[in-house]
C-alpha positions, -999 to 999 in steps of 0.1 A, spaced: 348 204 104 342 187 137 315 169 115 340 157 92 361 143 118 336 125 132 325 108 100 365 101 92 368 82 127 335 64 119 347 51 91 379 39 102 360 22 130 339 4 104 370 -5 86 386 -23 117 346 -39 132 356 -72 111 391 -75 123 381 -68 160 353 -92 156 378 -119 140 399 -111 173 370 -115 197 355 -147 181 395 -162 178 399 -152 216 366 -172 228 374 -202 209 406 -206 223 395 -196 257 367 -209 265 357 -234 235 388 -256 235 395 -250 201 433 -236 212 446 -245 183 427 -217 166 439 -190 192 473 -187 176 466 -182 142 438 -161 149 457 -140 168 485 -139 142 461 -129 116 444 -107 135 481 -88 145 486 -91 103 459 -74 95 455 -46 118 494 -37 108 487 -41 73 459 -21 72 475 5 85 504 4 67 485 4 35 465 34 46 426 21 37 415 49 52 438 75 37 416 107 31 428 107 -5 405 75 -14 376 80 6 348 83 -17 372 75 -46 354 39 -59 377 16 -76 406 31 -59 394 27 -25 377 -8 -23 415 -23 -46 433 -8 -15 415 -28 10 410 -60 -12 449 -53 -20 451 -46 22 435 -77 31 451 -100 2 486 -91 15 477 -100 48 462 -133 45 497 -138 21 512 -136 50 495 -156 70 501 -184 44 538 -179 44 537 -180 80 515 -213 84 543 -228 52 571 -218 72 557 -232 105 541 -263 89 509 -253 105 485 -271 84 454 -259 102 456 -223 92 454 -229 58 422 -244 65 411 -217 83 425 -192 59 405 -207 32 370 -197 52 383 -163 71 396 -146 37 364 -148 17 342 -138 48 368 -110 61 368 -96 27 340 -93 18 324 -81 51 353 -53 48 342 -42 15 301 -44 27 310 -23 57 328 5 37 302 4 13 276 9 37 294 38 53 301 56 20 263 55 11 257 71 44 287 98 43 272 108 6 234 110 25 256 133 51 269 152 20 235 152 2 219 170 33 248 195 34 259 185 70 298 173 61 297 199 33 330 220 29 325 256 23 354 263 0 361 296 -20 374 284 -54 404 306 -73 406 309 -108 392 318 -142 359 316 -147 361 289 -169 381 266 -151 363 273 -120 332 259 -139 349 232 -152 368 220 -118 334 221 -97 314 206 -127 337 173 -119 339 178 -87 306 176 -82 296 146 -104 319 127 -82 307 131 -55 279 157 -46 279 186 -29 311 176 -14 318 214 -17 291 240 -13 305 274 -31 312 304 -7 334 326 -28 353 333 -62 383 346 -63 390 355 -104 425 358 -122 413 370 -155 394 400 -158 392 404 -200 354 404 -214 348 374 -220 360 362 -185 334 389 -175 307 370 -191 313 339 -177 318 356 -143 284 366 -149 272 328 -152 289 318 -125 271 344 -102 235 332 -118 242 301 -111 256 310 -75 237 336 -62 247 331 -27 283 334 -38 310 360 -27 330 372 -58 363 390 -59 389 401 -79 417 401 -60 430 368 -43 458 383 -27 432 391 1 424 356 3 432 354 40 402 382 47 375 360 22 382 324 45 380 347 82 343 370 68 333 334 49 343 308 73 357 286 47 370 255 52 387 248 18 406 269 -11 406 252 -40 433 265 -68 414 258 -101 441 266 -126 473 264 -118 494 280 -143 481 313 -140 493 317 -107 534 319 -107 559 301 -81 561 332 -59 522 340 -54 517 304 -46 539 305 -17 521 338 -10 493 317 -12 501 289 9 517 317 38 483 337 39 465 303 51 490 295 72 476 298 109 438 293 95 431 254 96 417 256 59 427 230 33 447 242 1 436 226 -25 454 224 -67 439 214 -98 465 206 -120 464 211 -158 448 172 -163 420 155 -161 406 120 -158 436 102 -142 425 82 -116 446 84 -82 468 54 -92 484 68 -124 492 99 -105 526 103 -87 539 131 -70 577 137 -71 595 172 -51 624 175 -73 642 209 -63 612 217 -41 587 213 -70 564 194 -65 562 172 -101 532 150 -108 544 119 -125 511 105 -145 514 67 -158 509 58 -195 469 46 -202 460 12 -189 444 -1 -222 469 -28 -224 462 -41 -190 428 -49 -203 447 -78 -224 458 -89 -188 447 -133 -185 431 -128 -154 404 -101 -170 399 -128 -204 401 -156 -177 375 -138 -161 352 -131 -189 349 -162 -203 344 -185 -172 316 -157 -157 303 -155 -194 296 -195 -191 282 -196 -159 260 -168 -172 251 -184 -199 244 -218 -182 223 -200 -156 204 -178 -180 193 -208 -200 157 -210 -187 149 -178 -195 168 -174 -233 146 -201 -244 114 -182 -228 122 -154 -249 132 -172 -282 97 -187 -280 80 -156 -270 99 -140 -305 91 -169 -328 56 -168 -317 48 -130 -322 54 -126 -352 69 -159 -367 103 -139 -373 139 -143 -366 146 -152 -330 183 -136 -331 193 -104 -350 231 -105 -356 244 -70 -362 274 -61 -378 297 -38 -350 335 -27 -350 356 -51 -324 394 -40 -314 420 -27 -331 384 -20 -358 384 -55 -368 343 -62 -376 324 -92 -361 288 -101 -356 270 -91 -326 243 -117 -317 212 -103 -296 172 -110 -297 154 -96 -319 136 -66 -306 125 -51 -338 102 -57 -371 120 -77 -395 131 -49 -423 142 -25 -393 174 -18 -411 157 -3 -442 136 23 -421 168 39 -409 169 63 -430 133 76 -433 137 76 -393 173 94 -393 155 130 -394 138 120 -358 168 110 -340 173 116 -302 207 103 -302 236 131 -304 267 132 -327 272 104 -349 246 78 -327 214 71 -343 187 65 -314 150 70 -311 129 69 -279 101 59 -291 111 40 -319 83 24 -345 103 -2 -357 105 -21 -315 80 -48 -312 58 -56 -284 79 -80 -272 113 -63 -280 98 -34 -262 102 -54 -221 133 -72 -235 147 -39 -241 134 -22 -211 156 -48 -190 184 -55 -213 172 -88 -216 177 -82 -256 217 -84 -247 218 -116 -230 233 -135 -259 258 -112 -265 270 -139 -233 282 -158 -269 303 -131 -281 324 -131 -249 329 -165 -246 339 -164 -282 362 -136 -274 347 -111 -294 338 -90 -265 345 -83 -230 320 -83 -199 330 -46 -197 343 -22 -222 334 6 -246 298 6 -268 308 -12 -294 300 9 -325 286 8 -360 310 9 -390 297 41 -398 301 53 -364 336 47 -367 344 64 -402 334 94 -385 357 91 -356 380 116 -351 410 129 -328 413 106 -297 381 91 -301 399 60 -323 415 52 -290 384 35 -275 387 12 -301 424 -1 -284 403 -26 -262 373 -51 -268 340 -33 -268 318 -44 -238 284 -57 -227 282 -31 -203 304 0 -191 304 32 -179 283 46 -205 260 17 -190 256 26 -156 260 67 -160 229 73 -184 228 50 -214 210 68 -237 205 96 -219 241 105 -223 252 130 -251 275 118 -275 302 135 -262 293 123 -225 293 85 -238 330 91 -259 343 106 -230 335 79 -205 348 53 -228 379 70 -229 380 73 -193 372 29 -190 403 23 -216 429 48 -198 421 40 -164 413 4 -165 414 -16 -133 402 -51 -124 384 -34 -92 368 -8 -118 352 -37 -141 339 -51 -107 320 -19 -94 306 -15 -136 292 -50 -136 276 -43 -95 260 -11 -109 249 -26 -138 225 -47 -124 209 -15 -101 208 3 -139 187 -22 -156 165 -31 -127 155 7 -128 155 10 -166 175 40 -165 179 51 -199 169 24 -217 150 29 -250 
């Protein structure tokens, strides 16, 4: 653990380098410079943010490693404090630090967010080679206890390293997948009882207990629980009975000394929000502006391969399941549409999603535009038009939709996107259920931030083709 405090204090150093250096540069200006007309705002900004940093708790163990949540709380951090500032400078009619407020933001944020970048690549690389790894002993039924590390671990791995089970069910089937759970464990120390909890952390040396379902254990053993730790400097952790909520939906709220998660509504109406359509269409233009060079390359490398079609526009289920015509290049032989079903028997893609690896019907040329995502460029059009959004769910085929069921019709609340999460976890590697399920995720847990990190990764997943086909 001495490890993890370490890494903690390093990264709340790293948060606080660019306000320190903002200090020290705003000190030797007005000391030895002449600039003194700088030192006082400097310093006032410097106090600001410092205090609001704090206040705001950026480096709150609760967000480290969380993504979107943690990179909003320092932009949302560092946004308050340099609103401030501006209040201050209005109130004082100190002209000269809006000046300088309109150069220090921009750099002070976005060194902030490169610096907490950087160390959360490096405390994953510490967390990849085991050495800030918690060894936790995980209480539950099988199941759950499957489930609970499954997430766990996709966000962020081996963040735990599995030392025990503890299991609260013991019928057959539980057995069985008790059974899995020590194939896939080996290493792992299984027990039936957790009421001798406090002997498994002292033989195992465990740092963390983590509660995988909830219900099963009553009021009472909890407390048992939670007395048996006592005295052994190992975290308690509880998984409640939901599951993708990001931090900022969730509440907690004691009432009668239990403790009461309050959970937000879905954010799918946020996405509706001006600044995100404000955002979409202006990025969308510049896109398209800059991009120009290289659509006409590709139109004429189209026309002149096989004389075809330079755009394909497909038909594709917008918001609220209103259709519209999705424009990209062509990447296929001109009847590609009639092949479908003579194909539809070969099919690599999984539920209702028709996709081939090595599909017959790609040209040569459709073949690199495809490898990149260069084929999706003019779907730039569609988002200016308002069609789509920069980021959002797939957007599906009519058919696709007809077979929708459940909560699936709920991706369908927001405009499909260019790119997403399905984008930049897989693509096409992703099961039909992993791609519906991520969608769902984007459209209840929408946040400006979120769009921001989707459309940064998105460039790393098409550079590497990773599942493109």
């Amino acid at each position: 653990m001495s490890e993890a405090v370490a890494m903690a204090l390093l990264i709340l150093a790293a948060d606080y380098l660019p306000v320190a250096a903002h200090g020290a540069r705003t000190f030797t200006l007005g000391t030895y410079s002449g600039v003194a007309s700088m030192f006082v705002p400097g310093l006032i900004l410097f106090v600001l943010w410092t205090v609001v940093m704090r206040v705001m708790r950026t480096t709150d163990s609760a967000i480290l490693g969380q993504g979107a949540l943690e990179y909003s709380r320092i932009a949302r951090a560092t946004t308050f404090a340099f609103g401030l500032f501006a209040i201050i400078c209005e109130l004082t009619q100190y002209t000269c630090g809006f000046r300088y407020l309109i150069f220090t933001y921009p750099v002070g944020l976005v060194t902030l967010l490169l610096i907490r970048y950087g160390w959360r690549r490096f405390y994953c690389w510490q967390l990849d080679t085991k050495k800030l790894s918690q060894r936790a002993i995980f209480i539950g039924d099988p199941h759950s206890i499957s489930e609970v590390y499954g997430a766990l671990h996709q966000q962020l791995d081996n963040q735990f390293d599995i030392v025990g089970f503890c299991s609260t069910q013991t019928d057959n089937h539980s057995e069985e997948q008790l059974a899995e759970l020590k194939r896939r464990f080996p290493e792992a120390e299984i027990h039936d009882n957790w009421h001798q909890i406090d002997i498994m952390v002292s033989l195992l040396q465990a740092d963390a207990v983590i509660v995988t379902v909830s219900n099963q254990i009553g009021m009472n053993d909890m407390r048992e629980l939670i007395w048996r730790l006592d005295g052994l400097h190992v975290e308690l952790l509880v998984a409640p009975s939901v599951a993708n909520v990001t931090g900022r939906r969730v509440q907690m709220l004691p009432i009668a000394g239990i403790p009461l998660l309050k959970l937000e509504q879905p954010q799918h109406a946020r996405t509706h929000c001006i600044s995100k359509v404000v955002f979409d269409r202006v990025v969308a233009s510049l896109l398209i502006l800059l991009a120009s060079p290289l659509l006409l390359v590709c139109a004429l490398a189209i026309k002149l391969d096989d004389g075809g079609p330079v755009f394909y526009t497909a038909e594709r289920m917008g918001k609220n399941n209103k259709p519209f015509g999705m424009i990209k290049f062509r990447s296929m032989v001109k009847d590609a549409d009639q092949m479908v079903a003579q194909l539809k028997d070969q099919s690599d893609g999984n539920g209702v999603l028709f996709k081939m690896k090595d599909d017959p019907r790609v040209t040569r040329i459709g073949s690199f535009l495809r490898r990149y995502s260069i084929d999706e460029l003019p779907q730039l059009f569609n988002v200016v038009k308002g069609n789509m959004s920069l980021v959002g769910p797939r957007p599906p085929l009519r058919h696709e939709v007809e077979q929708y069921t459940g909560l699936v019709g709920n991706r369908m609340l927001v405009l499909p996107g260019m790119t997403g999460l399905w984008q930049v976890s897989g693509r096409s590697n992703l099961s039909w259920e992993e791609s519906v399920s991520l969608d769902l995720n984007y459209v209840e847990n929408w946040s400006f931030m979120a769009d921001l990190m989707i459309l940064w990764k998105t460039g790393r997943a098409v550079l590497t083709s990773d599942g493109a086909y």
